[in-house]
GULO-842484 format. One record per residue (C-alpha): residue number from 1; residue in one letter; chain; x, y, z. Coordinates in steps of 0.02 Angstrom, whole numbers, plus 50000, padded with zeros to 5 digits. Each point is the difference from the previous one (the first is absolute). Example, Ala and Ser with C-alpha at 12.3 -4.5 7.8 and 13.67 -1.06 7.14 Angstrom:
2
NODE   num   residu   chaine      c1      c2      c3
NODE     1        A        A   50615   49775   50390
NODE     2        S        A   50069   50172   49967
END
This chain:
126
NODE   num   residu   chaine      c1      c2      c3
NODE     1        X        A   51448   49723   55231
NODE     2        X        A   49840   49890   50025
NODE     3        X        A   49975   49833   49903
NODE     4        X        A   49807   49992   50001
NODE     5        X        A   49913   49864   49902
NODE     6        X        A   49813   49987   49978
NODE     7        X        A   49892   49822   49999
NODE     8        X        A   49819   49964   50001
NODE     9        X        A   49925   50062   49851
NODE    10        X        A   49885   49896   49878
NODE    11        X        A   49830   49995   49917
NODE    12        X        A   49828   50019   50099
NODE    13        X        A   49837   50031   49962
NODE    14        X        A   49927   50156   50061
NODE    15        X        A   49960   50012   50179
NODE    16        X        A   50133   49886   50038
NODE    17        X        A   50140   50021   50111
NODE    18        X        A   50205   49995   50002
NODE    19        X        A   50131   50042   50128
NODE    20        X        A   50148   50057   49900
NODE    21        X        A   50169   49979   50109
NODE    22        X        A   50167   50102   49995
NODE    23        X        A   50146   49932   50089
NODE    24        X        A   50131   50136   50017
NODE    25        X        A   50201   49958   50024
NODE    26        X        A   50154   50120   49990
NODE    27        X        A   49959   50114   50154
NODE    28        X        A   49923   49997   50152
NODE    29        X        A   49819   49995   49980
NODE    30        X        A   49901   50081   50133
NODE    31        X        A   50114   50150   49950
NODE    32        X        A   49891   50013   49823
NODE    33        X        A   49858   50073   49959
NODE    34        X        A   49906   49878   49872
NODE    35        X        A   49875   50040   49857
NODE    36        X        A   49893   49888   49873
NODE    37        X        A   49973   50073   49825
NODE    38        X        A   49938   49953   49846
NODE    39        X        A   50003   50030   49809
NODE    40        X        A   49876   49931   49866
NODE    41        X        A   50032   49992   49816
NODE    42        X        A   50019   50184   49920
NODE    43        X        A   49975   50083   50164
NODE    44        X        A   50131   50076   50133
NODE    45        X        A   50031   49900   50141
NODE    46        X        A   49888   50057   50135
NODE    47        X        A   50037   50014   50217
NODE    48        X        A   49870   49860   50072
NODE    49        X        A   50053   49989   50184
NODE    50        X        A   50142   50038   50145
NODE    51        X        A   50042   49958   50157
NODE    52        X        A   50115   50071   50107
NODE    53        X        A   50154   49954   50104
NODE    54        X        A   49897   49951   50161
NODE    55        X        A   49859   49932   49896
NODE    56        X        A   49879   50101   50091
NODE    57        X        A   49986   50139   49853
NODE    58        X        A   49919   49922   49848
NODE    59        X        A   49958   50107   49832
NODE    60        X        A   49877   49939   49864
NODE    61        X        A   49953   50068   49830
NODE    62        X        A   49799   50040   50006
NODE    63        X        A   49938   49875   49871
NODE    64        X        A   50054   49848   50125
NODE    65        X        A   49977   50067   50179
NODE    66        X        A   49895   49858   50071
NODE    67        X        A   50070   49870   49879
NODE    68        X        A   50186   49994   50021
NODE    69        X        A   50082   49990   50155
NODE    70        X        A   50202   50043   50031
NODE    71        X        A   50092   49890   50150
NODE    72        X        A   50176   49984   50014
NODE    73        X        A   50077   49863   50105
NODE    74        X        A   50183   50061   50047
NODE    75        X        A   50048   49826   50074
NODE    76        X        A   49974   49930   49829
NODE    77        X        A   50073   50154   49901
NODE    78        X        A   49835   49985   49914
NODE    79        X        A   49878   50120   49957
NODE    80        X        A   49809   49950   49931
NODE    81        X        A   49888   50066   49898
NODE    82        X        A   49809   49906   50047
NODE    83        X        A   49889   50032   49842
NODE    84        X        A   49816   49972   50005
NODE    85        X        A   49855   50017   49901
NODE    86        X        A   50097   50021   49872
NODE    87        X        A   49944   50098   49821
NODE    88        X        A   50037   49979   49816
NODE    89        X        A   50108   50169   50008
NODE    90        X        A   50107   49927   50137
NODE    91        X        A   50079   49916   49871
NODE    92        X        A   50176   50046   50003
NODE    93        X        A   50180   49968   50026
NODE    94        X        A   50037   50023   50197
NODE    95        X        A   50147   50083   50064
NODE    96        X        A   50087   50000   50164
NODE    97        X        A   50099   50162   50037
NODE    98        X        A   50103   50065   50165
NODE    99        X        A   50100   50135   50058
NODE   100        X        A   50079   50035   50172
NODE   101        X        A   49997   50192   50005
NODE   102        X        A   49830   50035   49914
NODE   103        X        A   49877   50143   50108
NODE   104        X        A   49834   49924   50047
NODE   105        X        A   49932   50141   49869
NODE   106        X        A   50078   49930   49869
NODE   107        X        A   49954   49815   50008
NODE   108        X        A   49882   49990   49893
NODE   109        X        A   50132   50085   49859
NODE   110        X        A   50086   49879   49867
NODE   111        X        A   50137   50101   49985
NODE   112        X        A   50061   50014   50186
NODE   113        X        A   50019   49804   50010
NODE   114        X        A   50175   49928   49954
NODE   115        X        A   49999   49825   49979
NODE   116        X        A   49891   49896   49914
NODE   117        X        A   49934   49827   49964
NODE   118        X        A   49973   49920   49846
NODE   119        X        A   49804   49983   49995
NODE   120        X        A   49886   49876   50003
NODE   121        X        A   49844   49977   49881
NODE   122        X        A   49837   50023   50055
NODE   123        X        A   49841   49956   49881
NODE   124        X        A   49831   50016   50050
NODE   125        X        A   49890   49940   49892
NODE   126        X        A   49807   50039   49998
END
């Protein structure tokens, strides 16, 4: 099992900018595949971006490719989630997720990830 816990999150105005970090213990990290998600009020929580175990494969969710940007430093057991311009409906509670046997065509699937974080709020007000 993974310990994962989230940091970063606040308030900021829109087009703003926050790096959310995810510092992963429990198992070895470059072994995981990592994932950012999120979940505003009265909606499902939603895939935003992956990265694989070499860090070279990165997935994003449509509505911020050119905005976010996945890195994962595996000396630090960290994984980062660089957030700008952000918009109003980026408000939401951010959630690390990893897994060590998820398929590269399955990343971007909520259900294939075993161990999460316990989010971190993001508000972005306009």
């Amino acid at each position: 099992q993974v310990q994962l816990v989230e940091s970063g999150g606040g308030l900021v105005q829109a087009g703003g900018s926050l790096r959310l970090s995810c510092a992963a213990s429990g198992r070895t990290f470059d072994s995981l595949a990592l994932g950012w998600f999120r979940q505003a009020p009265g909606k499902e929580r939603e895939f935003v971006a992956a990265i694989g175990w070499s860090g070279t494969n990165t997935w994003y969710v449509d509505s911020v490719k050119g905005r976010f940007t996945i890195s994962r430093d595996n000396a630090k057991n960290t994984v980062y989630l660089q957030m700008n311009s952000l918009k109003p409906e980026d408000t939401a509670v951010y959630y690390c997720a990893a897994d060590s046997k998820i398929a590269a065509a399955t990343m971007t699937r909520r259900v294939e990830y075993d161990d999460w974080g316990q989010g971190t709020q993001v508000t972005v007000s306009s």
